[in-house]
BALOBA-1460 file (C-alpha; in Angstrom, 3 decimals):
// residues 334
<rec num="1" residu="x" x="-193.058" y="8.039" z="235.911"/>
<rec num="2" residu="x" x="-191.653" y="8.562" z="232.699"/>
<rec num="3" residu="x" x="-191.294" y="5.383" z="231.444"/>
<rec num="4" residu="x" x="-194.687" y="4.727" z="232.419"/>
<rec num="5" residu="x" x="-195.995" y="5.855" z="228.542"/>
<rec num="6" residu="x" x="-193.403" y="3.714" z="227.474"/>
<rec num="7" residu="x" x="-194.237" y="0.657" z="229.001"/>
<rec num="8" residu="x" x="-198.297" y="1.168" z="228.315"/>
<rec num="9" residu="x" x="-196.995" y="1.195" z="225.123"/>
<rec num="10" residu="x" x="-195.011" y="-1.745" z="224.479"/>
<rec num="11" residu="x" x="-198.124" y="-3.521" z="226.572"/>
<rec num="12" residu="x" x="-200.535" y="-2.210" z="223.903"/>
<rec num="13" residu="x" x="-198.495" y="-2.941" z="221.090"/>
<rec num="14" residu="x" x="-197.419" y="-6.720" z="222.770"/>
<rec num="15" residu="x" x="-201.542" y="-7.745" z="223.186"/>
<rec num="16" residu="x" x="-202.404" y="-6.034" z="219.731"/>
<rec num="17" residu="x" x="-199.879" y="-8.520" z="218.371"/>
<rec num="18" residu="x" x="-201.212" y="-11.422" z="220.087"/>
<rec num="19" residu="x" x="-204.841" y="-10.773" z="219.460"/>
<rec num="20" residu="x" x="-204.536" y="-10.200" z="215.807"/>
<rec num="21" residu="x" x="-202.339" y="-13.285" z="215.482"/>
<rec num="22" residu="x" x="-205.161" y="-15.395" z="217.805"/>
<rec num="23" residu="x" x="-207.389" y="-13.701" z="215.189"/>
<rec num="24" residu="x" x="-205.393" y="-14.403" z="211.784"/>
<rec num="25" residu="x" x="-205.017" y="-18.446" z="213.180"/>
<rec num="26" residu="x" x="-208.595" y="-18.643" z="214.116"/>
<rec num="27" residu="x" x="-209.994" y="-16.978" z="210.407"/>
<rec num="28" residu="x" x="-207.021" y="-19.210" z="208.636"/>
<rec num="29" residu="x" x="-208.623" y="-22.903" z="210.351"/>
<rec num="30" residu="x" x="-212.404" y="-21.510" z="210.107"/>
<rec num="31" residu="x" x="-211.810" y="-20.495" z="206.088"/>
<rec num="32" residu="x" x="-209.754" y="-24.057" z="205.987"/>
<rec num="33" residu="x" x="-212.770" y="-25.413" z="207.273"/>
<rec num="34" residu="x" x="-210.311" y="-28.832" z="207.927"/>
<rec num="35" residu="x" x="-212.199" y="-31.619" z="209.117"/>
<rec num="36" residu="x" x="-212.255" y="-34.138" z="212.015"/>
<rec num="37" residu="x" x="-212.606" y="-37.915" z="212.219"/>
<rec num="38" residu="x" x="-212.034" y="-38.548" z="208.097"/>
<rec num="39" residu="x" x="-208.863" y="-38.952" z="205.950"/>
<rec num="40" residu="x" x="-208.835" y="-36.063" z="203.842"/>
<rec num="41" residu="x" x="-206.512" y="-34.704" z="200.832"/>
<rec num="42" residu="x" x="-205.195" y="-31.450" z="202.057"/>
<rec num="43" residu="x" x="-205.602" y="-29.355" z="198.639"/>
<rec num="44" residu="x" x="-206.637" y="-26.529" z="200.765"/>
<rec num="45" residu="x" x="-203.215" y="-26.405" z="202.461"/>
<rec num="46" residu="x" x="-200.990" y="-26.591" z="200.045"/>
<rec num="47" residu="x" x="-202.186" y="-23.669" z="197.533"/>
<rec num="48" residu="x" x="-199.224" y="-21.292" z="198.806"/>
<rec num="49" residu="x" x="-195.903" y="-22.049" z="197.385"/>
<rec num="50" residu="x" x="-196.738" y="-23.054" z="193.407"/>
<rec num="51" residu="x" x="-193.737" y="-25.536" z="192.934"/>
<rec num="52" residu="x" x="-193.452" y="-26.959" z="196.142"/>
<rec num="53" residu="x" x="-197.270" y="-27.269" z="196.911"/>
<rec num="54" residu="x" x="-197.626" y="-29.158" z="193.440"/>
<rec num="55" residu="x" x="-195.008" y="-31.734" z="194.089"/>
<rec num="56" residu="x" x="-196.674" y="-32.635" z="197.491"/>
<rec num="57" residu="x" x="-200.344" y="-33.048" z="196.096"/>
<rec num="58" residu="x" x="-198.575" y="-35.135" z="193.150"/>
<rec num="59" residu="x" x="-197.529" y="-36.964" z="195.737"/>
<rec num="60" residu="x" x="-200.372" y="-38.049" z="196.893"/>
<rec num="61" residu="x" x="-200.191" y="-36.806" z="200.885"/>
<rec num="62" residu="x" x="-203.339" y="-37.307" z="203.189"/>
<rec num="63" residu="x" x="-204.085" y="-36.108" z="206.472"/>
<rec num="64" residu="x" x="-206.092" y="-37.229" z="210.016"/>
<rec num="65" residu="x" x="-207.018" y="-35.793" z="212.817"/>
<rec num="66" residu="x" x="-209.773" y="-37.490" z="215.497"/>
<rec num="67" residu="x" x="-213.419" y="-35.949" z="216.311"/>
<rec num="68" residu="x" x="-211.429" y="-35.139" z="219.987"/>
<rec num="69" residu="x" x="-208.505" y="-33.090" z="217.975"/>
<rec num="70" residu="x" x="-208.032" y="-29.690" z="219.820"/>
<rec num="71" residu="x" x="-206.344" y="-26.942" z="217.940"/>
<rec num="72" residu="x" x="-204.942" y="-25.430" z="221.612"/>
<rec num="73" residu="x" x="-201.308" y="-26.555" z="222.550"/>
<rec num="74" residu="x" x="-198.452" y="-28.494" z="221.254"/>
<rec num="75" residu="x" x="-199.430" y="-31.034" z="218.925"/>
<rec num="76" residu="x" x="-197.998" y="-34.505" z="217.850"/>
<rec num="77" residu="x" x="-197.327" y="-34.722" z="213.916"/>
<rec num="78" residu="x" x="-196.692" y="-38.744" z="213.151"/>
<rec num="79" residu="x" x="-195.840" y="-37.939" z="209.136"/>
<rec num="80" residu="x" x="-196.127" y="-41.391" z="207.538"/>
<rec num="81" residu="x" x="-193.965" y="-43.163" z="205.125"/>
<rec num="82" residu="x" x="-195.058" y="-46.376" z="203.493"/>
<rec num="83" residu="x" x="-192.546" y="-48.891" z="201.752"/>
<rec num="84" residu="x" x="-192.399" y="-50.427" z="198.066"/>
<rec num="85" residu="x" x="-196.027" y="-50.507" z="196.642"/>
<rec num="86" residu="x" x="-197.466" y="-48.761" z="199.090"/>
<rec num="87" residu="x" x="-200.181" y="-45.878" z="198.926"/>
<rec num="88" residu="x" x="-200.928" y="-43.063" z="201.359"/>
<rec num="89" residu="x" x="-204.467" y="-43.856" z="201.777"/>
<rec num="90" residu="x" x="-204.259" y="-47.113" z="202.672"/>
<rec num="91" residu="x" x="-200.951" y="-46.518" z="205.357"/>
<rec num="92" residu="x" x="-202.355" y="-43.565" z="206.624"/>
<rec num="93" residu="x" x="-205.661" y="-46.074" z="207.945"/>
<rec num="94" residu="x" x="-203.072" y="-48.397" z="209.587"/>
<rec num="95" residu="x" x="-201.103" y="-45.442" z="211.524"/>
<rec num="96" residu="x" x="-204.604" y="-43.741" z="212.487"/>
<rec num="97" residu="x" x="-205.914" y="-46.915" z="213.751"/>
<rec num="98" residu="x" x="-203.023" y="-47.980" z="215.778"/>
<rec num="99" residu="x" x="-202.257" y="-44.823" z="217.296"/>
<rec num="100" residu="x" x="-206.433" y="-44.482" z="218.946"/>
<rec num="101" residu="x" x="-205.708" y="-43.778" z="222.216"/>
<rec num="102" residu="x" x="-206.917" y="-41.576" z="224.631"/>
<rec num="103" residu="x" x="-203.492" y="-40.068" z="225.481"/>
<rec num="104" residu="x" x="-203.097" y="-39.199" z="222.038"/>
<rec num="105" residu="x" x="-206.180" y="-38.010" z="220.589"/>
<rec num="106" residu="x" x="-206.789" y="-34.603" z="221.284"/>
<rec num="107" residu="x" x="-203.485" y="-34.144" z="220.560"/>
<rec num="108" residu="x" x="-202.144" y="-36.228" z="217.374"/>
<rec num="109" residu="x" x="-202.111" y="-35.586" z="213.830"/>
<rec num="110" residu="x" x="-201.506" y="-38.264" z="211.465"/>
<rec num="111" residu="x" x="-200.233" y="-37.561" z="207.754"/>
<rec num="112" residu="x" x="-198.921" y="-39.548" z="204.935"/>
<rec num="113" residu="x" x="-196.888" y="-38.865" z="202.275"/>
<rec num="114" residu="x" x="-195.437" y="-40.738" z="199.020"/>
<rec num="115" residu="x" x="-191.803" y="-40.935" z="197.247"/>
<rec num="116" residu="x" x="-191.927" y="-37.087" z="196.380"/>
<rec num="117" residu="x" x="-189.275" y="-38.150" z="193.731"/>
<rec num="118" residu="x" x="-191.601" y="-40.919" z="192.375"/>
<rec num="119" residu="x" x="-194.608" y="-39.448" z="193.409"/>
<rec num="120" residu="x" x="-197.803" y="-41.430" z="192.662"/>
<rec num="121" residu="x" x="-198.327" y="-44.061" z="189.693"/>
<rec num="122" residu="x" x="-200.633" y="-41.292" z="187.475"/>
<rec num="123" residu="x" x="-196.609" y="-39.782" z="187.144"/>
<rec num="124" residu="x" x="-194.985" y="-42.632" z="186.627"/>
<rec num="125" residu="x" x="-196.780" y="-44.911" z="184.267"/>
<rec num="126" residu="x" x="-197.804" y="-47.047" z="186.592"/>
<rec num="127" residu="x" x="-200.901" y="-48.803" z="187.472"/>
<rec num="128" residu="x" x="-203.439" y="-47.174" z="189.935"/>
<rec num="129" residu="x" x="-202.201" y="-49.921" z="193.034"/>
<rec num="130" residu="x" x="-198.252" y="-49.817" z="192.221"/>
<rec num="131" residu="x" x="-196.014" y="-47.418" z="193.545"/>
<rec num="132" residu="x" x="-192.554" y="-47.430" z="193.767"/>
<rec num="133" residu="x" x="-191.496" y="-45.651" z="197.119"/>
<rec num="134" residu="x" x="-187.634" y="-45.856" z="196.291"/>
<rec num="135" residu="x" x="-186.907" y="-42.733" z="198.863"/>
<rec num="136" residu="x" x="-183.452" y="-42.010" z="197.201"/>
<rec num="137" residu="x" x="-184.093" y="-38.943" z="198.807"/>
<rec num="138" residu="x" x="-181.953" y="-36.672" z="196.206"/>
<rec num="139" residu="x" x="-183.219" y="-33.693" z="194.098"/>
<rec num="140" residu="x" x="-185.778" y="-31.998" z="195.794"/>
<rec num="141" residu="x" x="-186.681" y="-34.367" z="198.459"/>
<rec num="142" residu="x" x="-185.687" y="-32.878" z="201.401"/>
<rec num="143" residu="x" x="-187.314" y="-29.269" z="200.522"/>
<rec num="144" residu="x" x="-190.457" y="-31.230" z="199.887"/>
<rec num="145" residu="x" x="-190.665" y="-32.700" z="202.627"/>
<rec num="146" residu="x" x="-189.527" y="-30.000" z="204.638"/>
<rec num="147" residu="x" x="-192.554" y="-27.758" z="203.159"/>
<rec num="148" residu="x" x="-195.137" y="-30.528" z="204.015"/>
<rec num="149" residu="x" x="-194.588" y="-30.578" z="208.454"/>
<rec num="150" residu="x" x="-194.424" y="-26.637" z="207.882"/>
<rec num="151" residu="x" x="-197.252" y="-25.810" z="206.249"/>
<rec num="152" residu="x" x="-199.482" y="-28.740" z="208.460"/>
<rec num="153" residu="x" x="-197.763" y="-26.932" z="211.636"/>
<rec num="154" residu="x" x="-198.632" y="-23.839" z="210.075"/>
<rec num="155" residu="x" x="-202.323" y="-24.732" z="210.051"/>
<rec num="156" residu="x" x="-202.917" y="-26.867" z="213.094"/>
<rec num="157" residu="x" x="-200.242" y="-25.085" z="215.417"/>
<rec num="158" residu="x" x="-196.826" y="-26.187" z="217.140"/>
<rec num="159" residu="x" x="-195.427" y="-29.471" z="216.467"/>
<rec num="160" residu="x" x="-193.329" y="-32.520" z="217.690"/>
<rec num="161" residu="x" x="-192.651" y="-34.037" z="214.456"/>
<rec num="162" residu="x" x="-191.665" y="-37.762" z="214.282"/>
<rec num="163" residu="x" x="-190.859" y="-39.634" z="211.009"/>
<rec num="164" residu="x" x="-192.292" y="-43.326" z="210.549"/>
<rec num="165" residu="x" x="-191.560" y="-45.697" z="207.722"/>
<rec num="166" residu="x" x="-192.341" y="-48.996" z="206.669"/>
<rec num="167" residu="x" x="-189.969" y="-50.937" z="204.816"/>
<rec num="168" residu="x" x="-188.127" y="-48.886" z="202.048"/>
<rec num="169" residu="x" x="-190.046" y="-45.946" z="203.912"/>
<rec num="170" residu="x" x="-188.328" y="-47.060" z="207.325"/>
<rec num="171" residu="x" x="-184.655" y="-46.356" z="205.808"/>
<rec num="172" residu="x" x="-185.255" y="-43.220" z="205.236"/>
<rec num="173" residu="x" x="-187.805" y="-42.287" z="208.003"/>
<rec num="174" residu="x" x="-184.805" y="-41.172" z="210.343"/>
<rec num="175" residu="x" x="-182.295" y="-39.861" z="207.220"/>
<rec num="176" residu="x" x="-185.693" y="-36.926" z="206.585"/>
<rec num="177" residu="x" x="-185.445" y="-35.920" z="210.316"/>
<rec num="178" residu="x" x="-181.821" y="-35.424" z="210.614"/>
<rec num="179" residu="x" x="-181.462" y="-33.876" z="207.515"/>
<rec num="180" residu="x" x="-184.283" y="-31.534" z="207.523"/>
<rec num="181" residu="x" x="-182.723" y="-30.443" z="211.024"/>
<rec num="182" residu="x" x="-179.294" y="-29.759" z="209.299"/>
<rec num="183" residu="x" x="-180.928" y="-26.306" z="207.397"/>
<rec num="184" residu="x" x="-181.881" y="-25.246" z="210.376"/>
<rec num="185" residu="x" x="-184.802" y="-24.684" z="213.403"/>
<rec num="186" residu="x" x="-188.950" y="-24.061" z="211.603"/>
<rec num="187" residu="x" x="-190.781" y="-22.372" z="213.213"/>
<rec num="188" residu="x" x="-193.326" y="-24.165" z="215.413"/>
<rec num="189" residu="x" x="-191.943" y="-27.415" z="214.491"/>
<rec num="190" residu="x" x="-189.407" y="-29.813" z="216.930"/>
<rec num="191" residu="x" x="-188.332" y="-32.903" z="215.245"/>
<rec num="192" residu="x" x="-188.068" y="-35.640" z="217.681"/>
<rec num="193" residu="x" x="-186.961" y="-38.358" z="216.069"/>
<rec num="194" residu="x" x="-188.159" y="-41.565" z="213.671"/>
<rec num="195" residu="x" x="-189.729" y="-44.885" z="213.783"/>
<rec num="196" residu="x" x="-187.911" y="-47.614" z="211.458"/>
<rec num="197" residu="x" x="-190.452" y="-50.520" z="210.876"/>
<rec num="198" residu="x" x="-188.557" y="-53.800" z="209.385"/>
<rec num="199" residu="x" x="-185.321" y="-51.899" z="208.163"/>
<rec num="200" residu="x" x="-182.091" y="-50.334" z="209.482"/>
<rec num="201" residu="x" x="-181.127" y="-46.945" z="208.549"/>
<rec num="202" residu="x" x="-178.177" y="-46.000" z="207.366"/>
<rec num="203" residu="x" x="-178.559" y="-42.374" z="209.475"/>
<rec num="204" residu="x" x="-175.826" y="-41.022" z="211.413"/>
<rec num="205" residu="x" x="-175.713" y="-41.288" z="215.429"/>
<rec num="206" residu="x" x="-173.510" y="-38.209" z="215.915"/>
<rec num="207" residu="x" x="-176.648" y="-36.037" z="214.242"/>
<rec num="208" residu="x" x="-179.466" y="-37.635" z="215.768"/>
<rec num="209" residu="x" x="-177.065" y="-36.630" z="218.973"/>
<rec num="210" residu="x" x="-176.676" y="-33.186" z="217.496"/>
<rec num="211" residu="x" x="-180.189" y="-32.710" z="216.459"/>
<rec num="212" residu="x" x="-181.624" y="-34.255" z="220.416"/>
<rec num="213" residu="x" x="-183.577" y="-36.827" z="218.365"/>
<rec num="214" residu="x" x="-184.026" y="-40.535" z="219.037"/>
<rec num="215" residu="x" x="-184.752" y="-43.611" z="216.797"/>
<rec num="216" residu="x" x="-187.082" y="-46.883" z="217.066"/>
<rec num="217" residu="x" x="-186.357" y="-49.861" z="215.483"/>
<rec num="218" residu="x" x="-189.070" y="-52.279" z="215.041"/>
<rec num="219" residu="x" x="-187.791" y="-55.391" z="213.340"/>
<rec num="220" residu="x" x="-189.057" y="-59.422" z="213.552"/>
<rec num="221" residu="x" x="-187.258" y="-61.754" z="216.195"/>
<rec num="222" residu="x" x="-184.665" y="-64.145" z="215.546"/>
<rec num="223" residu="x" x="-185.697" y="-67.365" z="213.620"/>
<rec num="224" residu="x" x="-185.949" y="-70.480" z="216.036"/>
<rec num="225" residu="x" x="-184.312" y="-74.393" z="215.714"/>
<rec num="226" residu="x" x="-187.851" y="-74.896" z="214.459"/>
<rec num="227" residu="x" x="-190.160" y="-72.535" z="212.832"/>
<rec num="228" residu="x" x="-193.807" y="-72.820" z="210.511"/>
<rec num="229" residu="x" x="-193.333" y="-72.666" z="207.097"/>
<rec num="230" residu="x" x="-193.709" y="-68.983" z="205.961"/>
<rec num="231" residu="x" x="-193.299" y="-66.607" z="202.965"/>
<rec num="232" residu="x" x="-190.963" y="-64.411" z="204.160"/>
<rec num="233" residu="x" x="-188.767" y="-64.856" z="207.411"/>
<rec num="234" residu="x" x="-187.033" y="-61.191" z="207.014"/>
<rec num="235" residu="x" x="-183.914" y="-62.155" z="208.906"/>
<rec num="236" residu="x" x="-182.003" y="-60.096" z="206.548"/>
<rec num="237" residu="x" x="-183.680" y="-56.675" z="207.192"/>
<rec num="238" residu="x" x="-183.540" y="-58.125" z="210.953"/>
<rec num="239" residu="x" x="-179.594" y="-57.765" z="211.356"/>
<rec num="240" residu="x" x="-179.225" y="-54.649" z="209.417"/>
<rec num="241" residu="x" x="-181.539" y="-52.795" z="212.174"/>
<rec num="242" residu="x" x="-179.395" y="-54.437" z="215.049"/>
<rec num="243" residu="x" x="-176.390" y="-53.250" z="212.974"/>
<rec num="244" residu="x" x="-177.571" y="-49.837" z="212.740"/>
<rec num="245" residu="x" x="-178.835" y="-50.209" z="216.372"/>
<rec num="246" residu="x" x="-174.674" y="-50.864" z="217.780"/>
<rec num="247" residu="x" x="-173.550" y="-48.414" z="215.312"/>
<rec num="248" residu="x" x="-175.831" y="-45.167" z="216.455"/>
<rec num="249" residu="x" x="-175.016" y="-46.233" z="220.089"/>
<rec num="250" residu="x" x="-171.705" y="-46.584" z="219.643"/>
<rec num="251" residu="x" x="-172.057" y="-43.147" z="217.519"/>
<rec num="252" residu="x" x="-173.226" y="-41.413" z="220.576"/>
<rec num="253" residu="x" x="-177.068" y="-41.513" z="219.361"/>
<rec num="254" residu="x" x="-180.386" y="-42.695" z="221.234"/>
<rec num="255" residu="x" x="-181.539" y="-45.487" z="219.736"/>
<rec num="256" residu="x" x="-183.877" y="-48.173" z="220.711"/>
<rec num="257" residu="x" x="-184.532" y="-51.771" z="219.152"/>
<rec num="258" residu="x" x="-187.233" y="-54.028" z="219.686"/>
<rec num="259" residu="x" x="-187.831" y="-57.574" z="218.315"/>
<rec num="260" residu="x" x="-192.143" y="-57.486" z="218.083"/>
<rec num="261" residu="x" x="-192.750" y="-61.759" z="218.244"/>
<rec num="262" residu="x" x="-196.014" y="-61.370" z="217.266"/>
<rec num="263" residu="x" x="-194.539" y="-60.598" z="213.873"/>
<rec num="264" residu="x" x="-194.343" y="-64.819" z="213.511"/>
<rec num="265" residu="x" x="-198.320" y="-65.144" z="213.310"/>
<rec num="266" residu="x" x="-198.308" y="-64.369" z="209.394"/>
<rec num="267" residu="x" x="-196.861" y="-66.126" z="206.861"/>
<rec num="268" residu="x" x="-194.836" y="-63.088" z="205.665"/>
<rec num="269" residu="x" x="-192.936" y="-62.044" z="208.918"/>
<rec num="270" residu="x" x="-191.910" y="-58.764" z="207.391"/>
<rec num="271" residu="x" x="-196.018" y="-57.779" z="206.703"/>
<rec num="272" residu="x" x="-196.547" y="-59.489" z="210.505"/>
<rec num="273" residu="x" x="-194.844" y="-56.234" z="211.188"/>
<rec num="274" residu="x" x="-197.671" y="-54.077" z="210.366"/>
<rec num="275" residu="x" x="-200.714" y="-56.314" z="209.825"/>
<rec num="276" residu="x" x="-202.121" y="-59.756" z="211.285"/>
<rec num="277" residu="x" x="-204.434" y="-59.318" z="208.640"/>
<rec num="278" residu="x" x="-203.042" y="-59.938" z="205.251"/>
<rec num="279" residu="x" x="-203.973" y="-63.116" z="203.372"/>
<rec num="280" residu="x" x="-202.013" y="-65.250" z="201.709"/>
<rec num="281" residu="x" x="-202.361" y="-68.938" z="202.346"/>
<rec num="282" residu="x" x="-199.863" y="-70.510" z="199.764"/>
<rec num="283" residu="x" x="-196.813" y="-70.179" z="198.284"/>
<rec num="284" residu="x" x="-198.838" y="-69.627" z="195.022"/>
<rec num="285" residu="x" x="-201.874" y="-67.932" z="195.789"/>
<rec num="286" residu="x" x="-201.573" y="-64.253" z="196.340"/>
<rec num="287" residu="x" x="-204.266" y="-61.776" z="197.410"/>
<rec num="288" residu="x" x="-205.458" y="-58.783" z="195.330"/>
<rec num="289" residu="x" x="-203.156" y="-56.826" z="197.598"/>
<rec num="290" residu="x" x="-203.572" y="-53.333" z="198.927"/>
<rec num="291" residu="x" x="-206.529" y="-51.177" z="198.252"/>
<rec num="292" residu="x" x="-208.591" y="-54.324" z="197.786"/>
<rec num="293" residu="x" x="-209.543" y="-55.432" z="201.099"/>
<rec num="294" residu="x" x="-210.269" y="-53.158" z="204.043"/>
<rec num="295" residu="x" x="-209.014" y="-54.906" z="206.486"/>
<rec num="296" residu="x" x="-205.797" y="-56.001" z="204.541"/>
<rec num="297" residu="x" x="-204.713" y="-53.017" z="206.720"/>
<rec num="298" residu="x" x="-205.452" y="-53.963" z="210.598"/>
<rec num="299" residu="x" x="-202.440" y="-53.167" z="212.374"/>
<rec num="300" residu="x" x="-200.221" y="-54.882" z="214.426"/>
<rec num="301" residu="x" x="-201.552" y="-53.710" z="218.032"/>
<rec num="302" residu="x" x="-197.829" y="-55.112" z="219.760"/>
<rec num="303" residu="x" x="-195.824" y="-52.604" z="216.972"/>
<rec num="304" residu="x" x="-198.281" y="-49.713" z="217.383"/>
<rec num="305" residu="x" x="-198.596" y="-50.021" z="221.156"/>
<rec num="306" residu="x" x="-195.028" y="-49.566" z="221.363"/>
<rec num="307" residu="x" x="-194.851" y="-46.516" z="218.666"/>
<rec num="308" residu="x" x="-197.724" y="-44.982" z="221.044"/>
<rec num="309" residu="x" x="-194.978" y="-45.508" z="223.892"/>
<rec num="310" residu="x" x="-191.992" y="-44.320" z="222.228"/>
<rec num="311" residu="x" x="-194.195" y="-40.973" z="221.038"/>
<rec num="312" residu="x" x="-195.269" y="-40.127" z="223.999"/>
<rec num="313" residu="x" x="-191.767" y="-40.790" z="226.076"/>
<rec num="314" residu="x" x="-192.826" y="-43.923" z="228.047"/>
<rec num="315" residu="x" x="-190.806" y="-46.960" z="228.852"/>
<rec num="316" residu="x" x="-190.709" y="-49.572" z="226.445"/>
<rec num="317" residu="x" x="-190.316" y="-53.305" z="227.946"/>
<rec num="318" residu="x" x="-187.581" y="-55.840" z="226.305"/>
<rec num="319" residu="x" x="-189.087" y="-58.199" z="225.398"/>
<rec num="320" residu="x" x="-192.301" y="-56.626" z="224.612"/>
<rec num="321" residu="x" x="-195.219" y="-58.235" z="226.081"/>
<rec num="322" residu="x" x="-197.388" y="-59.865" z="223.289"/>
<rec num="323" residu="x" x="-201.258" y="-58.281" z="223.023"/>
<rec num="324" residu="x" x="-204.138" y="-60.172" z="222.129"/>
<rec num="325" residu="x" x="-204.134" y="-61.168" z="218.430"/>
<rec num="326" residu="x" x="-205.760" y="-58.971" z="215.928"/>
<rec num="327" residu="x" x="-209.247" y="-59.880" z="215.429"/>
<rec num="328" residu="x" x="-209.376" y="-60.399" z="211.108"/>
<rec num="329" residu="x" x="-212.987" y="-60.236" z="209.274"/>
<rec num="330" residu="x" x="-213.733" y="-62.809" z="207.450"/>
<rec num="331" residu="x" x="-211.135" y="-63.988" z="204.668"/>
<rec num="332" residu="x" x="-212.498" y="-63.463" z="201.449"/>
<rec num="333" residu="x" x="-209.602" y="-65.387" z="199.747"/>
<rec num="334" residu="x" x="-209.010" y="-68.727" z="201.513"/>
């Protein structure tokens, strides 16, 4: 009878705890006031550490979250990065797109997030469409990056954290999550792994074995005896996934590669990737290029299906089966 004080006590003190930290998460998202079914900057987010917080809004991140988004449970953090040229606002409409599905959206948070050693173009000297996403990855990278899933987690609640790039991004999509694992476990945050979208990675098996994380490798197929003229046939970034495929498994590392033939419907195989929807119908006629067209953006529904799968732990079929071709508006520049 004794200990019965004791125990009342460590009850009281265990559910003042939990209420006050319900309490402190509830005020925190209600002063946020962080909305639902729109691509937002997050200023309001990162206003906590000065340096850090700075680099990141330099660095021009966005964030989305669907009108079904529930703050309760274990969420799924896709944290986008897009390859040479590319801007967060315009990626971050391709991953949110691709990823609506049921399964996901009560459930999935969808960020963005540029070179935080380049940053974007207003630091650079560049023009307002260019950016050069070289993710070198030295200096201050890592922190960065680190700082970004931890203060989103820290807001929405407990994260799986998976790392997608396109292009240059897709490099060092996998490199981040290994690497941010080496300093140590966050808090509210399990990194799961990366998506590679037209690129090997030059990542090491033996730590996404260490770290329990897995990698996808999205690349174009194999070029036929006869193919239609195109731009860009990507073979090159082709065999240096399937390189980095062997070497992880042989490495001791999950990794899975996928050829997505559906890539061969545009004229630049490595862009067939993301988009059906890109126009360029010459050898010397560009488009104005991202940020111009909305629908310059329409993703891929073969690559994102298969992200979806990967994310959520389902099996993934080799060969894919081909989905019904994205539907493009009008082109505006025959």
């Amino acid at each position: 009878m004794t200990y019965l004080p004791k125990i009342f006590s460590l009850l009281s003190s265990f559910l003042s705890f939990y209420i006050l930290s319900y309490c402190n998460f509830a005020i925190a998202q209600s002063s946020l006031a962080l909305p639902k079914g729109e691509v937002f900057v997050p200023n309001q987010i990162f206003k906590t550490t000065p340096k850090l917080d700075r680099i990141v809004i330099e660095s021009n991140p966005r964030i989305f979250v669907s009108p079904q988004f529930e703050f309760s449970g274990e969420h799924v953090l896709i944290v986008g990065l897009d390859g040479w040229g590319g801007r967060s606002e315009n990626f971050i409409d391709t991953l949110r797109i691709g990823l609506d599905h049921p399964s996901l959206n009560s459930k999935l948070i969808v960020a963005a997030i540029q070179d935080p050693v380049t940053r974007g173009p207003r630091y650079q000297g560049q023009g307002d469409k260019a950016h050069a996403n070289v993710w070198k990855l030295q200096d201050h990278a890592i922190p960065v990056m680190q700082h970004f899933i931890t203060r989103i987690a820290a807001v929405y609640g407990p994260c799986q954290v998976f790392f997608m790039g396109y292009s240059t991004g897709s490099v060092a999509a996998p490199l981040i999550a290994t690497q941010i694992s080496q300093n140590g476990s966050i808090k509210g945050i399990s990194i799961r792994g990366a998506i590679s979208l037209g690129t090997g990675s030059y990542v090491s098996g033996t730590l996404l074995k260490t770290h329990n994380q897995r990698v996808l490798f999205l690349v174009v197929p194999p070029m036929r005896a006869k193919e239609a003229p195109a731009y860009r046939y990507d073979q090159g970034n082709r065999t240096s996934a399937e390189g980095s495929h062997t070497r992880i498994i042989r490495q001791g590392g999950e990794s899975i590669l996928r050829h997505v033939e559906s890539a061969r419907r545009h004229i630049d195989w490595h862009w067939g990737l993301m988009s059906q929807c890109r126009y360029f119908r010459s050898a010397t006629r560009l488009d104005k290029g991202r940020g111009y067209w909305p629908h310059y953006w329409l993703p891929n529904p073969d690559t994102f299906d298969t992200i979806r799968k990967f994310i959520s732990n389902e099996p993934i079929l080799d060969p894919l089966i081909p989905l019904p071709e994205t539907k493009c508006p009008f082109d505006p520049n025959p």
